[in-house]
C-alpha positions as a Markdown table, in Angstrom:
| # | Residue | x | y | z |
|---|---|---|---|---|
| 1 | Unk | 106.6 | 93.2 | 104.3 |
| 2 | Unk | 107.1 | 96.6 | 102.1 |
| 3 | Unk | 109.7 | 98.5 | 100.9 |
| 4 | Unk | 109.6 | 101.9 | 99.5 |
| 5 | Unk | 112.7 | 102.5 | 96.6 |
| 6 | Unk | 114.5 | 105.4 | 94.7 |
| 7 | Unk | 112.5 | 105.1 | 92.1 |
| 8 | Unk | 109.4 | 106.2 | 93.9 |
| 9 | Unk | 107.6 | 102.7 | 93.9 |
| 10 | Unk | 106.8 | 100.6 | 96.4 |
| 11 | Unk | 106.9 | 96.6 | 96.7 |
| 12 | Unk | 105.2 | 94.4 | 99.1 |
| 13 | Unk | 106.8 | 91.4 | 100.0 |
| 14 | Unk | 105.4 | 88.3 | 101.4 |
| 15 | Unk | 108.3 | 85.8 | 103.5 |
| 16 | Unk | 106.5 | 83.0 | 101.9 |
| 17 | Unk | 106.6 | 83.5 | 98.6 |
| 18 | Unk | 110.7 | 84.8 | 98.2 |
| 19 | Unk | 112.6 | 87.5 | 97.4 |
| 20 | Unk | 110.9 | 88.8 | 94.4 |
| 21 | Unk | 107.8 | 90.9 | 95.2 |
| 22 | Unk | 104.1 | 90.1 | 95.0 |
| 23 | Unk | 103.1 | 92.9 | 94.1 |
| 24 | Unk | 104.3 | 96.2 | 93.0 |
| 25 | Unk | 103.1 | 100.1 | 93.0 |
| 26 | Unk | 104.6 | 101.7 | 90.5 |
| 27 | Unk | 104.2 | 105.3 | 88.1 |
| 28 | Unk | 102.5 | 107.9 | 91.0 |
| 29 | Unk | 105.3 | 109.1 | 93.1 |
| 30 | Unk | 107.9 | 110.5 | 91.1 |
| 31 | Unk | 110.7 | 110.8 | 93.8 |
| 32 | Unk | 112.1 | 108.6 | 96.2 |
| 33 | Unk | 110.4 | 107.2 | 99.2 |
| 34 | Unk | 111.2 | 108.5 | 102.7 |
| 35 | Unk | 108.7 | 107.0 | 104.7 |
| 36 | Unk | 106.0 | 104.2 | 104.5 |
| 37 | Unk | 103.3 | 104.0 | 107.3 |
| 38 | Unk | 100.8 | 101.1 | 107.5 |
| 39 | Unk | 97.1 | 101.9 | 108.0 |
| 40 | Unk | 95.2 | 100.2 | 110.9 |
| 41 | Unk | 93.3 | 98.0 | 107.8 |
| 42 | Unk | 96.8 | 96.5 | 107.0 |
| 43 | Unk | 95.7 | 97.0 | 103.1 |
| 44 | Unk | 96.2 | 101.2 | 102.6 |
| 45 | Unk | 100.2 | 103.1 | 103.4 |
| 46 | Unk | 100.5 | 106.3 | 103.9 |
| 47 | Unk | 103.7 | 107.3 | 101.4 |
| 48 | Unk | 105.9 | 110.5 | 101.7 |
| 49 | Unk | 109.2 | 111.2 | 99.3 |
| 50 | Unk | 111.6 | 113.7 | 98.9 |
| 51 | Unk | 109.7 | 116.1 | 96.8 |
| 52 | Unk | 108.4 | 117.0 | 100.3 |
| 53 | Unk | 104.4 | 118.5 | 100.4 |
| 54 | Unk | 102.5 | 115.6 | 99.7 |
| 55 | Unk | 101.1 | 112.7 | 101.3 |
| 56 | Unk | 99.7 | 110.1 | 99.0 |
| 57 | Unk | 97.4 | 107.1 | 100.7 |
| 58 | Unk | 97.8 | 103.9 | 98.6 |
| 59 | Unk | 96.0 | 100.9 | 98.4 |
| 60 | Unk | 97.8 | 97.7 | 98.3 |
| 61 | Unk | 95.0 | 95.7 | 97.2 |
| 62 | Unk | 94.0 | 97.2 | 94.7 |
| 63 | Unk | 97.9 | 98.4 | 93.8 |
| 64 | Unk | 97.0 | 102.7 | 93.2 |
| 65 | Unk | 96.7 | 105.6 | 94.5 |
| 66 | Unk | 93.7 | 106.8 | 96.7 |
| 67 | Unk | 94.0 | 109.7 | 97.3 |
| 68 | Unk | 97.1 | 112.4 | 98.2 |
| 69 | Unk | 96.9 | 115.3 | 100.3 |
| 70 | Unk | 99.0 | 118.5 | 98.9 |
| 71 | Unk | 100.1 | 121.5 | 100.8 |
| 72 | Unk | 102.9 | 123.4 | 101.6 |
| 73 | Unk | 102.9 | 123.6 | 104.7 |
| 74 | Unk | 103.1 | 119.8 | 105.2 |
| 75 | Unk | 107.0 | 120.6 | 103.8 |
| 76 | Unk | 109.3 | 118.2 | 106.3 |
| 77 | Unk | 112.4 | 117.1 | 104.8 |
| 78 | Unk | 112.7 | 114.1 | 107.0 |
| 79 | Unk | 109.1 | 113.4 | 105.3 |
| 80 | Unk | 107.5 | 110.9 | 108.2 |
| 81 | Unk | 104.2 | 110.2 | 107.6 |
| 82 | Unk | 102.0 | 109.4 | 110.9 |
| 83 | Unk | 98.7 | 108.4 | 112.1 |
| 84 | Unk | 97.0 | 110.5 | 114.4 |
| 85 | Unk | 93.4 | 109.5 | 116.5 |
| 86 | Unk | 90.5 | 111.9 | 115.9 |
């Protein structure tokens, strides 16, 4: 399970092991979370926050950033991050 929080972090979960997190990604989004969308690999999340034009991929295995992807027009203040086929 993962959460994304306030503080711009995000914290994966495992029902298993408790309430407190396993792990923890932390220090690369600087506003809060509005959407969290798991990759088909079940290890990267696409992230979006309030700050609105960027898209960062994160790797929960290796608990960073992979890459984002920043443009204006990809300014949506409902910030849903989605997976389209090519």
């Amino acid at each position: 399970m993962y959460s994304g929080h306030a503080d711009g972090s995000v914290r994966v979960y495992s029902i298993s092991q408790g309430n407190s997190p396993v792990s923890q990604i932390r220090g690369i989004i600087d506003y809060s979370i509005t959407s969290l969308t798991l990759l088909s690999n079940r290890h990267q999340i696409l992230a979006t926050s309030m700050e609105g034009s960027v898209v960062h991929l994160l790797d929960l295995k290796m608990n960073k950033s992979v890459t984002k992807y920043e443009q204006q027009k990809f300014y949506n203040s409902a910030g849903h991050a989605t997976i389209s086929p090519s």
